[in-house]
Structures are given as C-alpha cells and as structure tokens.
N, C-alpha and C positions, 0 to 999 in steps of 0.2 A: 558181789552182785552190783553191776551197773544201776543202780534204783536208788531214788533220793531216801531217807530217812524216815519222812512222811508219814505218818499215822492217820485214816479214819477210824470213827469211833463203830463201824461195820467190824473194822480189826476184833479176831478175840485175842491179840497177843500184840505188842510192840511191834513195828516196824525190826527198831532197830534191835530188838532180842534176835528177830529170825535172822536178820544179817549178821551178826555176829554167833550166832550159831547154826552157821548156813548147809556146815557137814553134816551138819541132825537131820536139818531140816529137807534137805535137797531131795533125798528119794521122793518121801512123801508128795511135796512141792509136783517132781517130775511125775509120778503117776496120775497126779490129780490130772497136769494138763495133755499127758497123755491118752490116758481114758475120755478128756472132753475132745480129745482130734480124732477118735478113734468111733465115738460114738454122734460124733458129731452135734454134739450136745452140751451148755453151758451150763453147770448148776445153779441153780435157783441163787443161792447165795449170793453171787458173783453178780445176777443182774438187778439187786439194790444200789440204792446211790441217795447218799445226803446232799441235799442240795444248797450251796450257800450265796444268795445270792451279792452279785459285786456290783459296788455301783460303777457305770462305765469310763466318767471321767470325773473328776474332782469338781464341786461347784455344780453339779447338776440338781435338780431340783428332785428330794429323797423320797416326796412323795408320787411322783410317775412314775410309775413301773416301768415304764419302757425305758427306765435308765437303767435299769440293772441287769446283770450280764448271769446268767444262772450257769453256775460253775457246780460241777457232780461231781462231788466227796467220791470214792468209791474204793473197796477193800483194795489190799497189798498183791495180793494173792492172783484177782482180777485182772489187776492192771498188768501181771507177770505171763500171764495168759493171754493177753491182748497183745503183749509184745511179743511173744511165737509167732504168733497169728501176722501179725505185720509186718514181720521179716520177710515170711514168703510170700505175703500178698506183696509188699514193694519186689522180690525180688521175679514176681510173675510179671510187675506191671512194667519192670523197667526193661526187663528182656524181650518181652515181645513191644516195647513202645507204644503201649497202651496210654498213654499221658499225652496231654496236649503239651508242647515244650516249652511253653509261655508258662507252663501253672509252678508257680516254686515253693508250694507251703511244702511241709511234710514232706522233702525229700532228700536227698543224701546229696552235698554240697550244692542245695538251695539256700536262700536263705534271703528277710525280706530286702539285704544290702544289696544281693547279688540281683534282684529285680529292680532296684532302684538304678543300678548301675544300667542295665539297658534300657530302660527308660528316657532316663536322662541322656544318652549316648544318641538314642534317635532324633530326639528334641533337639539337643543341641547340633549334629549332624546339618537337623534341617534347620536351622540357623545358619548356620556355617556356611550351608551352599545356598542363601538368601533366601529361604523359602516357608514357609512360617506352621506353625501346628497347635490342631487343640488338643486338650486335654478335656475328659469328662469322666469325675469318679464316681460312679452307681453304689448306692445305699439299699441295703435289702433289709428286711425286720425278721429279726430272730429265724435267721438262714438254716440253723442247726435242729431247732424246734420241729420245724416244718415240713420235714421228709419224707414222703409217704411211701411206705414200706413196700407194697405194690410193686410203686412204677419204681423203684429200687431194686429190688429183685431183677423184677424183667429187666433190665439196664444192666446189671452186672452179668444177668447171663446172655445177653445178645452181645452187648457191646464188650465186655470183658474177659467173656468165656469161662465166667464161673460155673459152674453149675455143679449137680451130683453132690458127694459130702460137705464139700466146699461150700456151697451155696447152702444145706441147709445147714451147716455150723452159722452162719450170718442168722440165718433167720432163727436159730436157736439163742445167736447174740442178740437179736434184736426183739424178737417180739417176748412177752412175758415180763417186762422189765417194770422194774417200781422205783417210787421215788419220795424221799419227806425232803421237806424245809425245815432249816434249823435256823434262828434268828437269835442272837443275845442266848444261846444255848437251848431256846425251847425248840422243841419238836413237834413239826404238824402231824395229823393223822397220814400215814402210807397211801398213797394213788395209784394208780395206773399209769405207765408210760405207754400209748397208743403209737402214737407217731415222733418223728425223729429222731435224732443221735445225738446220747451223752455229751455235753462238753465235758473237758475235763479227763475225757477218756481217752486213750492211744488210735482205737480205730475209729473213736468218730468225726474227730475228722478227716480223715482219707477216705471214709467213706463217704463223703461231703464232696471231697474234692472229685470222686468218682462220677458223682450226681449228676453235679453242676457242669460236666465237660460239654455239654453242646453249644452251652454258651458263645466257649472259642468258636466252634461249628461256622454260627451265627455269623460274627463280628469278619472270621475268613469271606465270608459269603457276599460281603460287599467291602473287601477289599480293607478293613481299617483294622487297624493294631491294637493288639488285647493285650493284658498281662491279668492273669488273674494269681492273690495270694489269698485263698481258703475263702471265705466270702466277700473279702475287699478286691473287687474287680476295676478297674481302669480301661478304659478306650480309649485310643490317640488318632490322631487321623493328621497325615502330612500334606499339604498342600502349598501350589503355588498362589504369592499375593495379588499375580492375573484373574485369577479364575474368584466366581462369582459364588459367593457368601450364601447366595440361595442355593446355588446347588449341594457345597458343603453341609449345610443344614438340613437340605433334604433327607443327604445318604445320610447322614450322622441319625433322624431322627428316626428314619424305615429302621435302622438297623437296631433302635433303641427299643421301638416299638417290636421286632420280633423278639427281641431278649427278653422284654417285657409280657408278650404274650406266650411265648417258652415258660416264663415264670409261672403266671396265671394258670396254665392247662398241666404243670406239676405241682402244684402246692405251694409256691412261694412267694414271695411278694417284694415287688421294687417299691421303693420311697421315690415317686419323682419329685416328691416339692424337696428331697436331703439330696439330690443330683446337684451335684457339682460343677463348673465350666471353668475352664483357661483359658484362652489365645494366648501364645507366645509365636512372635514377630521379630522380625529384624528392626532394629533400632528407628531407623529410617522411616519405617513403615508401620512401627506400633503402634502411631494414632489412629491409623486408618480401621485397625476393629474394635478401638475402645468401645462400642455402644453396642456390640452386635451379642446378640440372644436367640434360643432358640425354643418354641413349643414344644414341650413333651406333656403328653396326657391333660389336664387339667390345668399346670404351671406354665409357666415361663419363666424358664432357666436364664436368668441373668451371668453375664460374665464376673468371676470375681480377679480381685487380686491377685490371691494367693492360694493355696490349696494347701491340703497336711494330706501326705502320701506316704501313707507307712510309718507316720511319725515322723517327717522328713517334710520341711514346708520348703514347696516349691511356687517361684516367686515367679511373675510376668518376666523380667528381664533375667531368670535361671542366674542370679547373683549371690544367691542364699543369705541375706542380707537379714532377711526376716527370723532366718534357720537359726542365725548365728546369735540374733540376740533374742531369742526362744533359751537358748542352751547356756546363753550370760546369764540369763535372770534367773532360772531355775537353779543351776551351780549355786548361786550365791546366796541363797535363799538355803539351801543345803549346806553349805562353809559354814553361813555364820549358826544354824543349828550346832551343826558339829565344835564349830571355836567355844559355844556355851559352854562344853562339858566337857573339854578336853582335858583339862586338868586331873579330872576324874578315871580318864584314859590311859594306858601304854603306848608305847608310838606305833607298836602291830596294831593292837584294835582300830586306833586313830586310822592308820594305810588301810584298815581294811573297810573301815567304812567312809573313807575317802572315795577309795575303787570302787565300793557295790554304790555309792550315791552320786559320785561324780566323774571320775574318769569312763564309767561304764557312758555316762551321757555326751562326754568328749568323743569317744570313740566312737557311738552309733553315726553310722553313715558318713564316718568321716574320708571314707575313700572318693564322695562326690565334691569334696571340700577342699581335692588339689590345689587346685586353679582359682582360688578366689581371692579377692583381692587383702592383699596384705596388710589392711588395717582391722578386718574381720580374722584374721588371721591371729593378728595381739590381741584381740580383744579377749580371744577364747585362750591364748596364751598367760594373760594375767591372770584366769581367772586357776590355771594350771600353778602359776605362782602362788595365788594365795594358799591352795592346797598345800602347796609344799610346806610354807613356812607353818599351818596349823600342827601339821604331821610334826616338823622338828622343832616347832617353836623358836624360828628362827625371825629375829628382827625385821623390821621394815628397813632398816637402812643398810643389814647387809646384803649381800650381793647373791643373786637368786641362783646361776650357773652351777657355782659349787654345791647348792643341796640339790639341783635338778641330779647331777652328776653323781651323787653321792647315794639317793635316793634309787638310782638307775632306769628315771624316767625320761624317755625321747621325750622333747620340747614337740609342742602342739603341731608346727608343719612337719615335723620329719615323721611324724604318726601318720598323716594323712601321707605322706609318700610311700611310706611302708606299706599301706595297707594295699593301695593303690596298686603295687609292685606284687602282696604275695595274692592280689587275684594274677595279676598277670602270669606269675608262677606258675598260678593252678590249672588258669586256662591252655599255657603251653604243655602240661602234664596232664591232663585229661580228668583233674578237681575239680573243676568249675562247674557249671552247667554251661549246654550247649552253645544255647543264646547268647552268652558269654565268648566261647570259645573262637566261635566265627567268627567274631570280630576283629581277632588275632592274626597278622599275614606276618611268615617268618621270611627273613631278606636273606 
C-alpha cells in the first residue's frame, strides 16, 4: 500500500501492522469502502480528527493563535477511503476540464515548482521585451476553516456536475464531523465540526480548491494573470512603462475589490493590511515606480522589495540574490548541527540527513536558479561542499571533486540544469502541466 506509516491515536491497531499484513487485511479494508460508495455514506468513525495545532513559521509569537496552522490527525482507514474518493473525483475533473489551468495544488504533475516556473517566465518575458509588471500576493485567514457547506454543495453540483450519490457521499463526508485538540498529549473535550474542511485530509483540500475557482473567474475578467496554489493566490498584471500608474492601480484594485467581496458574500476572508506588492522594471526604469502604492480597503499596500512566493523570494531585479543567501544561511545552521554529532553517525545516516535537511533545500526551485549569476551559484556550491566533507569526513585541504564524484552528487549548477531539462522533458511528453507546455515550440 502506497500510504505512509503514520499512526493516529483514532487507529485501533498500527499503521504499520495493517501494512504489513495487508493480505488479512485487504477484504475487510475493501468492503468497508465499498459499502461507504455504495451507500453513500461515511461512518461515523472516519469523520473524527485530532487536531494538532502547528505553529506556522518559526519565531512567531506562541501566544497568538492566529499562528497556528490546525493540522487533522485522522484515522488510517479514512484517509484510504478519501484516496478512492479522490482518484475519481481528479479523474472527473481532469476529463471534463473542470479546473481552472492556473490552479497547481493537488494535481498530477502540478507542483508549487512548476507554478513558480510560469510565473517567473511571464515576469521575466515582460522584462525581456522592456515592459515592466507587478506582482501582488493575497493573504486569506484560515481559508480551509471557513467553507460553508451550503454554498459548497450548490457549487459542486452547478459548477462540477456533482450530484446524486456523489454529492451526498461529500455531504455524508462532510457534515457530522468532530474534532479534539491534543497539546503536550492532553486531550480537549470533542466538538462539533460545522463548517469547513479538515486539513490534513486528502479531500480537503481539492475541495478547497473546487471552492475557490471563481476567483480565477474574477482576475480573467479584467484581464490580469492569476496563479492560484490551494489558498496562496498571486496576481500579476503586465504592463507597458508608458501607460499611467493610475490606471494600473485602478484595474489592479476593481479587480482586488471583486475577489474581496467574492470572499465576503462566501465565508471567507482576505487580510489586506498581509497583501503584498512588487514592481518589477527594466533596469533603466526601476526608479521610476520605487514610491508607487496602491489603496485596498482600509490600507495602503506599500511596495516592497522582495516577496516569498511559495518559499521562493523573488526579488525587484528577479536576481534571486536574496533566495540564495536565504538557502546559505539556513544549509549552514543545519551542517553545523549535523557536524556536532556525526561522529555518533554512519556515513548512510549522516547522507540521509544531509538529503532530508539540506540537499532537499538546494534543490527546491532550483530550476529558476539557471541563469543566475555565478557567484550565487558557488556560493550555494560550497555550502554543497561542506556537506560532502561532513558525510566523508573529508579534510579541508583535500580537494572537493573526488568526494562530489565519489559521493555521486551533480555539483550545484549541473542540478539546476538538470532539472530545468527534465521539465522540458516533460512538457515535450505531455508531464508537465499545460501552462508549462505551451511555452514549448518544437523547430
């Protein structure tokens, strides 16, 4: 069974007992989720959930709640049932092109890389051809919490053409659901879940993502470029450095203001003082919008610097300058944890927590990291070296080549070309997503 390990304490048995005695288990397993597609009906068991909450980023402040990310424990069993369930809702949505082609969470060769990549590709485009573009990333508060069941329903069966057993298997997934807090292991008393969808769970978010589609709607409707990944939405809008900053602001703001009151008249809620702004300009002409800001609601969205987009900081001059030495500091703060106790180590464990603490951080988004300038390039290369020598305990004054080599790790640029290469791969093979694809002209 494809399925992590993972145990809640909802389980009445091991995880990893039922996977390893999966030939016991499989009938039983199969008629449970049988009988719930059959009768269209979830058992009770299934729609509990421990809830643990996570704090969102490191260094936030532990007593505002609104930093914590409520993440839903929820049995083995469930979650095996929600992955049926999801196979053929993705395989209804993708067929009939139900999705908006911009949305990449949750989808089968999506991923937040592969949005980053057309992002970036537009942006820089409109660089390219001297013409300049903003960015503006929208913050929503607890997007997943806030779904009202309702205007849910109605939306899957207008817009998606759910309905019939379909439709009320969701609403037997959905309504009836409960939920505790567990903290340092205590347990609160059981609630009520009224509105929203589990995180944590397989379907709640695609059902999220189902929600939220008008959005794009919206953003089509006057013309400016959406990418939405699960609740973190981005607007871009391209323009020429002729045309006048109030009209740009105008449409940018109509357009912020319908999304906004979209939100309002379903349940949901935009943060405009956590709205975010960019310009990015051609060199020449970057002075010319440093000062420029835009009214939304209550605020004034000031332009910044820099922005974190998918965990990917994108900088005014698209140099990743900031990206690179985000990914130095971090790496190295993780080495020398790991150099403390390597002695204690084998040199597998040592690689393996090299890979899951630092290579994994080399390698996100390093397909936008082609082209950038070659001193960002060693910079994120030595920090590739020090890795090696922790892994082999390998001197400072021998020569780094032969344990890269030995090791069988690509050196930092030939990673970022590789990767770069196997989108291209994909988009010529029909892997990629769309948005991707068409970017591609074969000679």
């Amino acid at each position: 069974m494809r399925t992590p390990n993972k145990s809640c304490i909802l389980d009445p048995i091991p995880t990893c007992f039922v996977k390893e005695n999966i030939s016991i288990f499989a009938p039983s397993i199969a008629g449970v989720i049988n009988k719930s597609l059959m009768d269209s009906e979830v058992p009770k068991s299934f729609k509990q959930a421990v809830v643990n909450p996570l704090l969102k980023k490191p260094g936030l402040d532990i007593e505002n709640f609104k930093n914590y990310r409520p993440v839903s424990n929820l049995s083995f069993l469930s979650k095996v049932l929600e992955k049926v369930v999801a196979k053929r809702l993705d395989e209804h949505l993708e067929s009939n092109g139900l999705l908006d082609s911009l949305q990449s969470a949750y989808r089968k060769c999506h991923s937040t890389e592969t949005a980053l990549l057309r992002v970036h590709h537009d942006i820089a485009t409109a660089l390219d051809n001297n013409s300049c573009a903003v960015l503006m990333m929208l913050d929503l508060s607890a997007a997943f919490d806030l779904i009202d069941h309702d205007i849910l329903f109605s939306r899957l069966k207008n817009t998606f053409g759910i309905t019939e057993s379909a439709l009320d298997w969701i609403s037997s997934y959905l309504n009836g659901r409960s939920q505790r807090i567990i903290i340092n292991s205590s347990l609160s008393e059981c609630q009520p879940l009224e509105i929203g969808v589990p995180q944590g769970s397989v379907l709640g978010p695609k059902i999220y993502c189902m929600f939220s589609l008008p959005t794009a709607e919206i953003c089509k409707n006057y013309g400016i470029n959406q990418h939405i990944y699960a609740d973190d939405t981005q607007v871009y809008l391209v323009f020429r450095p002729t045309e006048s900053w109030i009209n740009i602001s105008s449409r940018l703001i109509s357009c912020l203001n319908d999304i906004r009151n979209w939100m309002k008249s379903n349940g949901l809620k935009l943060n405009e003082d956590k709205t975010e702004l960019i310009v990015f300009a051609p060199k020449y002409r970057s002075n010319d919008f440093s000062e420029f800001s835009i009214s939304f609601g209550a605020d004034i969205i000031h332009q910044a610097s820099h922005v974190k987009n998918l965990g990917v900081i994108f900088d005014k001059s698209l140099n990743f300058e900031k990206q690179c030495n985000s990914i130095s500091r971090s790496c190295y703060i993780k080495l020398r944890n790991i150099g403390r106790v390597r002695h204690f180590l084998t040199e597998d464990a040592a690689k393996t927590l090299v890979h899951a603490l630092v290579t994994s951080r080399l390698d996100y988004g390093n397909a936008l990291l082609h082209n950038i300038n070659s001193c960002l390039i060693n910079k994120l290369q030595k920090v590739q070296n020090v890795a090696a020598r922790i892994v082999t305990r390998t001197k400072k004054r021998e020569h780094i080549t032969p344990v890269l080599i030995e090791l069988h790790w690509l050196p930092v640029f030939f990673r970022c070309q590789y990767k770069l290469t196997v989108y291209v791969f994909k988009a010529l093979h029909g892997s990629a997503p769309v948005y991707l694809s068409e970017l591609i002209e074969e000679y």
